[in-house]
N, C-alpha and C positions, 0 to 999 in steps of 0.2 A: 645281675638283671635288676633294672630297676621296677617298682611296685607297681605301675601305668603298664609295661609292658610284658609284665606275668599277668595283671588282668586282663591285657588285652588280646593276650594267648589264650585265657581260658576260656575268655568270651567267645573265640572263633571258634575253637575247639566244641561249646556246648552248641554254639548254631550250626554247626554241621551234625552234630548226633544230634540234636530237632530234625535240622532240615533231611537226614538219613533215615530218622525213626518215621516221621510225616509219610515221608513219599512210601515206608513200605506199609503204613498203615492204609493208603489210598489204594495203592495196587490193589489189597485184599479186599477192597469193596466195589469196585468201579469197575464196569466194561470197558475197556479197551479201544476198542473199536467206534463205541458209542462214542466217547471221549472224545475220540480222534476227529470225527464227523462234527459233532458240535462243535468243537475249535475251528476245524476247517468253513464252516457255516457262518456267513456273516450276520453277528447278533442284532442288525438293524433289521435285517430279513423273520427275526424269529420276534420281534415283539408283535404281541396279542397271537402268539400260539400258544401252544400246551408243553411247549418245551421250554418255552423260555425260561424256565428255573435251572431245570438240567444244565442250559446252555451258560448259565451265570454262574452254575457252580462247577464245568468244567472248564470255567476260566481262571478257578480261583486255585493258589500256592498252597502252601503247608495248613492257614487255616481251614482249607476242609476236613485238616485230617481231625480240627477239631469238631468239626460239625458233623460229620460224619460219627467219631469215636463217642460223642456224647449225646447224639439222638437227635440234636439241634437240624434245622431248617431253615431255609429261605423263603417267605413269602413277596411276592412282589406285589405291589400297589401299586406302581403307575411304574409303565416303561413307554416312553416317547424319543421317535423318531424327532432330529430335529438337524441344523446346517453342521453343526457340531460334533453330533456323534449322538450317540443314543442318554438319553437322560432318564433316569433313571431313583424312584423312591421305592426302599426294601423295609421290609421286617423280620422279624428274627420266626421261630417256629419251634414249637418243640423244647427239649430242655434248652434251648438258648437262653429265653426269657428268663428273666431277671437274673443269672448264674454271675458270679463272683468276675470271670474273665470276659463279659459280653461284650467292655468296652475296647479293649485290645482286638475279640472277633470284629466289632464294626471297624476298627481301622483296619485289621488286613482285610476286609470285603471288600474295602472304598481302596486300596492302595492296590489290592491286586487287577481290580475291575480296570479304573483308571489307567494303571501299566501298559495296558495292551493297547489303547488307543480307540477303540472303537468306543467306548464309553466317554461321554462328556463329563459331567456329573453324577454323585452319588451322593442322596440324601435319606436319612432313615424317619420312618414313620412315629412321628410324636408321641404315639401308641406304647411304644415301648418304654418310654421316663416314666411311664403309669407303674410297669412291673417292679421299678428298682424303690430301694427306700428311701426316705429321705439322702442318707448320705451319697449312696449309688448314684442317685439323680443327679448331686451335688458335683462329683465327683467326673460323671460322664458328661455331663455340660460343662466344665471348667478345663480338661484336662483328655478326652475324648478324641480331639480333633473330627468331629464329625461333625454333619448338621443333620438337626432334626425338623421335618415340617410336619 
């Protein structure tokens, strides 16, 4: 077997024990039901309600199970109806701010949101380059894939 394709064995291998670990960490925090209803719920119907967090974060993959497992949160600052799909600027909450992985959290926020289609864009609140240090900032603007306004 050659070196490319023993990495690239173990690589699937470790994203399936993520992606297995993830999903049973969600189960043990999430209603069910609730879930169920919020996805079923079209997320242009829920902006400037009181669910619309719920409803962004039962849109999202394996990173809730980060946001969820470390205390972290979703604030939302502007959610707009628009031709496109709902548009959409977030912040972090909670132990998110400034934490070592926030920048990996903000791509699967934007990559899971985006996935489903009802989301246009997703942009995060400038707010948060405040919490990182010099390098973090450096680092999540260059390398990030995200935008900040």
């Amino acid at each position: 077997m050659e070196e490319e394709d023993l990495a690239e064995m173990y690589r699937v291998q470790a994203a399936a024990s993520i992606d297995s670990e993830a999903a049973k960490r969600i189960a043990e925090t999430v209603n069910p039901e609730l879930d169920a209803r919020l996805r079923a719920t079209p997320l242009s119907s829920m902006v400037d309600t009181e669910q619309m967090v719920q409803a962004i974060v039962a849109r999202l993959g394996i990173v809730r199970a980060a946001l969820d497992g470390h205390g972290g949160g979703i604030k939302v600052e502007l959610a707009e109806n628009t031709d496109q799909g709902v548009d959409l600027i977030l912040n972090l909450d909670g132990a998110c701010i400034a934490c070592g992985a926030a920048p990996g959290t903000l791509q699967g926020i934007q990559s899971d949101l985006l996935e489903g289609g009802e989301v246009f864009r997703v942009r995060f609140s400038a707010s948060l380059l405040d919490s990182f240090d010099e390098l973090g900032r450096d680092f999540v603007l260059k390398h990030g894939g995200v935008t900040f306004v």
